[in-house]
VEXDREN-2710 file (C-alpha; in Angstrom, 1 decimal):
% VEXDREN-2710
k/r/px/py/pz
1/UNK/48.8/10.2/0.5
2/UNK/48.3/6.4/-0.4
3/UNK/45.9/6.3/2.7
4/UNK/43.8/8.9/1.6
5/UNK/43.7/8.1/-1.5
6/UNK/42.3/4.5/-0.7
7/UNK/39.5/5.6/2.1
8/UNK/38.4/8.3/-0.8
9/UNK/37.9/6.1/-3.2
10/UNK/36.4/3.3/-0.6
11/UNK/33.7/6.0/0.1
12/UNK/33.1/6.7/-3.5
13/UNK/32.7/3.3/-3.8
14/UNK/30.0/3.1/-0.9
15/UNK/28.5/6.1/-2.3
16/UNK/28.0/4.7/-6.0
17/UNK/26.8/1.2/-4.6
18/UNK/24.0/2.7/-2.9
19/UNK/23.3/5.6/-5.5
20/UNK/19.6/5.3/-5.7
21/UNK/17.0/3.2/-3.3
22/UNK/13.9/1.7/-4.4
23/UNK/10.4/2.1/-2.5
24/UNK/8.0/-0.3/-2.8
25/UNK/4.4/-0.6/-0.8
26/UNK/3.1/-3.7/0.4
27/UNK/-0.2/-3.5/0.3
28/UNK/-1.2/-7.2/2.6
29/UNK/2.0/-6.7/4.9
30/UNK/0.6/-2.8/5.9
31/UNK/4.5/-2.2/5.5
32/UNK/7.4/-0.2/2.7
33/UNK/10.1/-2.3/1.4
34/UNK/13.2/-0.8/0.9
35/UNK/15.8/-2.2/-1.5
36/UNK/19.2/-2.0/-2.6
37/UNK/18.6/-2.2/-6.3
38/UNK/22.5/-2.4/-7.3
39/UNK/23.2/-5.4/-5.3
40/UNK/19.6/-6.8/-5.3
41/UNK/18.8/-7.2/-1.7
42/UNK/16.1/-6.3/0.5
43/UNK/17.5/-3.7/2.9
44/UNK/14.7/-4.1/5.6
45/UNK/11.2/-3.1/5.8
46/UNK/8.7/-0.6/7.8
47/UNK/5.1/-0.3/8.9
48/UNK/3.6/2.9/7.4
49/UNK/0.0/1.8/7.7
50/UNK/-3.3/0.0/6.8
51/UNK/-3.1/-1.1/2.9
52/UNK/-0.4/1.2/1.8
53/UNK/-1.0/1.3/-2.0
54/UNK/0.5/4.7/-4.2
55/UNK/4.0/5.5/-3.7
56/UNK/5.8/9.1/-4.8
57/UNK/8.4/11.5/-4.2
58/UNK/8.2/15.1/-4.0
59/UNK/10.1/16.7/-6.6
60/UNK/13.1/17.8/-4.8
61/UNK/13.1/14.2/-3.2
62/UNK/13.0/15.3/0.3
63/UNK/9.7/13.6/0.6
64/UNK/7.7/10.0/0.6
65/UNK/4.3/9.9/0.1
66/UNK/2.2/7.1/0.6
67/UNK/-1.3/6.5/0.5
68/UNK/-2.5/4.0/3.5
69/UNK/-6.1/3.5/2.2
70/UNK/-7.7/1.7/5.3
71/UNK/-6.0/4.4/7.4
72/UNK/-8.1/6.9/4.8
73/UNK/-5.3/9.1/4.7
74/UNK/-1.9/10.2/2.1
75/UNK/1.5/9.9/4.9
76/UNK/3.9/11.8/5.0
77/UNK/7.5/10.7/5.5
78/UNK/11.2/12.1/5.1
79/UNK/13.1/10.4/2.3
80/UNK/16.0/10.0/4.5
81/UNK/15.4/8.5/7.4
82/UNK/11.8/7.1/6.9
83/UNK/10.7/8.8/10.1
84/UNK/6.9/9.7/9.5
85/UNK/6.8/13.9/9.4
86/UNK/2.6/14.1/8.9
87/UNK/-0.5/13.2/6.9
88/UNK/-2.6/15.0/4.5
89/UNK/-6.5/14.8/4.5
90/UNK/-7.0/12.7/1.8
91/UNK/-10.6/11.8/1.6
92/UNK/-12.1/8.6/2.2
93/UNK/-9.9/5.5/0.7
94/UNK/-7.0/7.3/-1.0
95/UNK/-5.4/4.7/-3.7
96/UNK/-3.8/6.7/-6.2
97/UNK/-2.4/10.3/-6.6
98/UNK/-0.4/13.0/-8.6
99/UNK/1.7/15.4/-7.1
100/UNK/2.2/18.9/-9.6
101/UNK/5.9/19.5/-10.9
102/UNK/6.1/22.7/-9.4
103/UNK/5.5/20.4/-6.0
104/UNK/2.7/22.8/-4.4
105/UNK/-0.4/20.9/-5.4
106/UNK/-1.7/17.0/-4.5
107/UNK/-4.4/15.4/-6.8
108/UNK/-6.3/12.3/-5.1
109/UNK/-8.1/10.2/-6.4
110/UNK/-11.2/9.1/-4.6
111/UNK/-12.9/6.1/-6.1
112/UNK/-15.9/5.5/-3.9
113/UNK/-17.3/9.2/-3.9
114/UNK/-16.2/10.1/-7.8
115/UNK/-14.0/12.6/-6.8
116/UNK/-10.8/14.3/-7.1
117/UNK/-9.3/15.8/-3.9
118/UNK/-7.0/18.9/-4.2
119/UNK/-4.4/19.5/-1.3
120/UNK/-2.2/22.4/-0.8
121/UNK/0.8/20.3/0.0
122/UNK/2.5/23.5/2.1
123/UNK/-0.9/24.2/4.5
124/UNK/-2.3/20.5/4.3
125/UNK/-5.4/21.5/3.8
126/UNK/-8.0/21.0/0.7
127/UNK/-8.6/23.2/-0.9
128/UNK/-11.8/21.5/-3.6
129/UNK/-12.7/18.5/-4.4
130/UNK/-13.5/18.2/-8.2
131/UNK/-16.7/15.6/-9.5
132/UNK/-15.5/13.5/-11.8
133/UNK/-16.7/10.2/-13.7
134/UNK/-17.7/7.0/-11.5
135/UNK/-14.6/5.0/-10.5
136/UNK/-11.6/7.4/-10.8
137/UNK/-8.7/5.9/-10.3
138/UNK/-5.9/6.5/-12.9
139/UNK/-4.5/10.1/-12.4
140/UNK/-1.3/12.1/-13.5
141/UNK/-0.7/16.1/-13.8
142/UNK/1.2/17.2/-17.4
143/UNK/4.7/18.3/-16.8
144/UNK/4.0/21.6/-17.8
145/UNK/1.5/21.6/-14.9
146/UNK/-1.0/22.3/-17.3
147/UNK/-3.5/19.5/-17.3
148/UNK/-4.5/17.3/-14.4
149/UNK/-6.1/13.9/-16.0
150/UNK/-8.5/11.6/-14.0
151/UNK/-9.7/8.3/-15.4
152/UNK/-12.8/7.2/-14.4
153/UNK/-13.0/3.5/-14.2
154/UNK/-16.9/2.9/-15.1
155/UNK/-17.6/5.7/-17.1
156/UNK/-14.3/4.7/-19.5
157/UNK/-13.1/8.0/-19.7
158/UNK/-10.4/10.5/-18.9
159/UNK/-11.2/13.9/-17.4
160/UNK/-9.1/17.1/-18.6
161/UNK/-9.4/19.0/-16.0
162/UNK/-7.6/22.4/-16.1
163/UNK/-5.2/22.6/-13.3
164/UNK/-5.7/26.9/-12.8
165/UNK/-9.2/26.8/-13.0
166/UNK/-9.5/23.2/-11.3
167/UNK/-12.7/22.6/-13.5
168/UNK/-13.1/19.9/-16.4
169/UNK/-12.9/21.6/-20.3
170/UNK/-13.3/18.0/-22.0
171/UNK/-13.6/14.5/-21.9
172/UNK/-12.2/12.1/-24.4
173/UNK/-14.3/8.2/-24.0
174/UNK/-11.3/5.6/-23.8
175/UNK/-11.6/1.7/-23.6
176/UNK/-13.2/-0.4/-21.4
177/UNK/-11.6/0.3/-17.7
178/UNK/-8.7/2.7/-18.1
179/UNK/-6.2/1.9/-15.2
180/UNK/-3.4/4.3/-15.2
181/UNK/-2.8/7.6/-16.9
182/UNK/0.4/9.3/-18.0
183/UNK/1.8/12.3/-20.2
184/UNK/5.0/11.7/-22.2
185/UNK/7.8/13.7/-20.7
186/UNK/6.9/17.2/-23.3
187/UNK/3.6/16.8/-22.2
188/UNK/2.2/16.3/-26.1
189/UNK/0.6/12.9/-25.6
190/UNK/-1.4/11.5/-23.0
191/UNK/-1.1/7.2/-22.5
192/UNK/-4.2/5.4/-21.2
193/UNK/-4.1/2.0/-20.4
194/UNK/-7.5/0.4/-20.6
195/UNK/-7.5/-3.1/-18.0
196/UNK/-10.4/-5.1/-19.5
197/UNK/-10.0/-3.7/-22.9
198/UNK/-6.1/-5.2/-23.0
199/UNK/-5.4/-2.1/-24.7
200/UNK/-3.2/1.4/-25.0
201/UNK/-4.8/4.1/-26.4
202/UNK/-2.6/7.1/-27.1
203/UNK/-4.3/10.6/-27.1
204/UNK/-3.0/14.1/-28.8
205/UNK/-3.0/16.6/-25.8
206/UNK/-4.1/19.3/-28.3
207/UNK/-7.2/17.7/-29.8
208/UNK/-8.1/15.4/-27.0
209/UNK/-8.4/12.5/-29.8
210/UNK/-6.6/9.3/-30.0
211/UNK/-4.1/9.0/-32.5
212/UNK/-3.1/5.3/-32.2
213/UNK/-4.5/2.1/-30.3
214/UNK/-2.4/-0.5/-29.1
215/UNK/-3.1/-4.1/-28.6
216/UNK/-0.9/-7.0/-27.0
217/UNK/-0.7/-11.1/-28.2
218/UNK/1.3/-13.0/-26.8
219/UNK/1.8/-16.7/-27.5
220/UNK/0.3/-19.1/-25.0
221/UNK/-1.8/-16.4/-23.3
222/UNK/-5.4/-15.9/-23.4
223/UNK/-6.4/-12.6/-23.9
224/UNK/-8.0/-12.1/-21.0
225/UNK/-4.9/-12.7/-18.7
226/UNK/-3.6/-9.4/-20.6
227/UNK/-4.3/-6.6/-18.1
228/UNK/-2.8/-3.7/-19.0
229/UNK/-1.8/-1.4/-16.1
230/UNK/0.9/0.6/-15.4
231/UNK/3.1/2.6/-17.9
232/UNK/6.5/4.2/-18.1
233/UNK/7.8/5.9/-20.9
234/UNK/11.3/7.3/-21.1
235/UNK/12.4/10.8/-21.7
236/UNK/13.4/11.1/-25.3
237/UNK/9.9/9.1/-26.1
238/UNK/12.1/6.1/-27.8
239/UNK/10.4/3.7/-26.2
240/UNK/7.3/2.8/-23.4
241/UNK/6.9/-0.3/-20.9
242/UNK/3.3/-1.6/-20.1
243/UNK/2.8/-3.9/-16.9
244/UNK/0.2/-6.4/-18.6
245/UNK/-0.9/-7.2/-14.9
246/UNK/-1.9/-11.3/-14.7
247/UNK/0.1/-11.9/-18.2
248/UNK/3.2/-11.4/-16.1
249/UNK/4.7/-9.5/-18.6
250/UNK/6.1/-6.4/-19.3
251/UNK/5.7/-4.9/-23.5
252/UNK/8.0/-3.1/-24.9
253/UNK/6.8/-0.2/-27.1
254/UNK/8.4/1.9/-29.7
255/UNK/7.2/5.1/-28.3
256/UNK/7.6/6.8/-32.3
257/UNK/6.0/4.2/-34.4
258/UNK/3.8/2.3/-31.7
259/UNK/5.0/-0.7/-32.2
260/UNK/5.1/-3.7/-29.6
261/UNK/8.9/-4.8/-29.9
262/UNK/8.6/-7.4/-27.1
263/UNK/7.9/-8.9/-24.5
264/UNK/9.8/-9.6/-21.1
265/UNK/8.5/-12.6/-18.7
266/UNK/8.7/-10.7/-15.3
267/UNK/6.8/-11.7/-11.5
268/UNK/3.2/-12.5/-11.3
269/UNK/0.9/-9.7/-11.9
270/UNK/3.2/-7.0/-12.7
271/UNK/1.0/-3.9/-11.7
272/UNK/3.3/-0.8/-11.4
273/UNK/6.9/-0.1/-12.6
274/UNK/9.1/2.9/-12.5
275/UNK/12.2/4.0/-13.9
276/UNK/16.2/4.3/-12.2
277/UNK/16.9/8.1/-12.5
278/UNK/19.7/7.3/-15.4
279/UNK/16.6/5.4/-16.9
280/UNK/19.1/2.4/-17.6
281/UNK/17.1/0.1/-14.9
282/UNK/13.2/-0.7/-14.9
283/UNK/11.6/-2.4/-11.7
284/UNK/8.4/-3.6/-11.7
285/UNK/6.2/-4.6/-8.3
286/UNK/4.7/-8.5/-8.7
287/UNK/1.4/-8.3/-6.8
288/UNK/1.4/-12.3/-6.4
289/UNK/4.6/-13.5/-6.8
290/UNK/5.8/-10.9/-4.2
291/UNK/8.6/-9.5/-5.8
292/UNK/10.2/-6.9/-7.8
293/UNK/11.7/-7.6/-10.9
294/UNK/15.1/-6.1/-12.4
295/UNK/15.1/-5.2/-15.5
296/UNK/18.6/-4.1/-17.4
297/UNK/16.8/-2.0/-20.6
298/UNK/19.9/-1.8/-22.1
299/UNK/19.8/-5.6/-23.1
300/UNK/15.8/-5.5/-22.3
301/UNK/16.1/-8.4/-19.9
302/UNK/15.2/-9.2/-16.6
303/UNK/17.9/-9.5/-14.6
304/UNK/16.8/-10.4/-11.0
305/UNK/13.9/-11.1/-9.0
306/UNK/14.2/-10.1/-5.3
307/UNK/11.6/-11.1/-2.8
308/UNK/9.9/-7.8/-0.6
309/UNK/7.0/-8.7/1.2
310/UNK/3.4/-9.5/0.8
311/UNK/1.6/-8.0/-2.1
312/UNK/4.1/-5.0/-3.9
313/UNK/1.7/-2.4/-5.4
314/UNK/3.7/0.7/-6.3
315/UNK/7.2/1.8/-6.9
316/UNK/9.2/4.7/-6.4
317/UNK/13.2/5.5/-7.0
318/UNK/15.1/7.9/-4.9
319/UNK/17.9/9.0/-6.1
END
């Protein structure tokens, strides 16, 4: 009984140590990281393809998708074993994308033809491409599924595109060079981040309007180091983290009052970040410095760096 009682609480042990694995692209190494985040060790890595850039998981986590943008295509590979399963017809360049919470739909974004690519994730086909503003980058889907946002680079706005009829009902004018897009997790407020701006605006998802702007100093940067990018906020909206890109930090927001509360010293150029499912852990990808950064929110302090490759771009958590 002893005995059995020690191997099952060895393999619960195992099981708890490697609980969740982080994803990260490396966009110069044409490769995927994957990383042990509990210990803090790079596990190993794999080729996936030219420039691999945006990183997610279907909903049910049975999938990876990345977007190789040289290869002009989305891949498609099983969570599990990393073996690649297919590829989806992306459009040309495919950087960043948004897959609906019911899982059925992709949204692309394609920057050099100022579109939006829809896929039917079951058939792999498209099924419309939507013409947005020049530049779109940014894009996320509500998680009521009922708005599909594209920011538009050079025309400094965000598209609300209505995700039954696929067409655009409004347009709300952000600051200059919105980067990355994302609804709060009751799909009431939209965040933009706005690159050469340095700013966050936050917009109402009912009137399309901002209802607060958020700027960033910190002490011994110059404001143009502070390059707002990518944004996670938690699920009870208490608080939001910014990658401010070439500051090589990461702000802390409270997500009710809008207030910066600080700010963590992380890799260089922190670009995207993404939460551990228990949202207790933050890692961020460090284009330059080539790592990933730990972050315990907890305490709100970086707690390890752990080298992954050339050039990390995005991040995804598998449970």
């Amino acid at each position: 009984m002893n005995k059995k009682i020690l191997i099952l609480a060895l393999l619960t042990s195992i099981g708890a140590t490697h609980a969740e694995t982080v994803f990260v692209t490396l966009e110069k190494d044409n490769a995927l990281a994957i990383m042990n985040p509990v210990d803090g060790t790079l596990l190993k890595t794999v080729p996936v393809g030219k420039r691999p850039r945006g990183i997610a998981l279907s909903p049910d986590n049975k999938w990876l998708y990345i977007a190789t943008s040289d290869d002009n295509t989305i891949k498609i590979f099983d969570a599990q074993t990393l073996k690649e399963t297919g590829h989806l017809p992306s459009g040309e360049d495919p950087e960043t994308f948004a897959i609906s919470s019911t899982g059925d739909k992709m949204y692309v974004s394609n920057e050099d033809d100022s579109l939006v690519t829809v896929i039917d994730l079951a058939k792999k086909k498209v099924i419309k491409q939507i013409k947005v503003g020049v530049e779109p980058e940014g894009i996320c889907v509500s998680p009521d599924n009922q708005w599909l946002i594209s920011a538009s680079e050079t025309t400094n706005m965000v598209h609300w595109i209505d995700t039954k009829t696929q067409t655009i009902v409004d347009n709300t004018l952000v600051d200059a060079r919105p980067r990355f897009v994302t609804f709060t997790a009751d799909s009431s407020q939209l965040w933009v981040t706005s690159e050469m701006a340095g700013s966050l605006m936050v917009l109402d998802s009912k009137t399309k309007q901002p209802i607060k702007t958020i700027t960033f100093n910190i002490q011994g940067v110059t404001a143009d180091k502070i390059q707002p990018v990518g944004i996670a906020i938690d699920k009870t909206r208490t608080h939001a983290y910014v990658a401010l890109g070439t500051a090589n930090r990461v702000a802390v927001i409270n997500a009710q009052t809008f207030e910066v509360e600080k700010y963590l010293l992380v890799g260089s150029r922190v670009w995207n970040l993404a939460f551990s499912p228990d949202e207790k852990h933050l890692y961020t990808a460090n284009g330059v410095s080539n790592d990933v950064s730990i972050i315990d929110l907890e305490s709100q302090t970086v707690t390890k760096s752990v080298g992954v490759g050339t050039y990390p771009w995005g991040v995804a958590v598998k449970p």
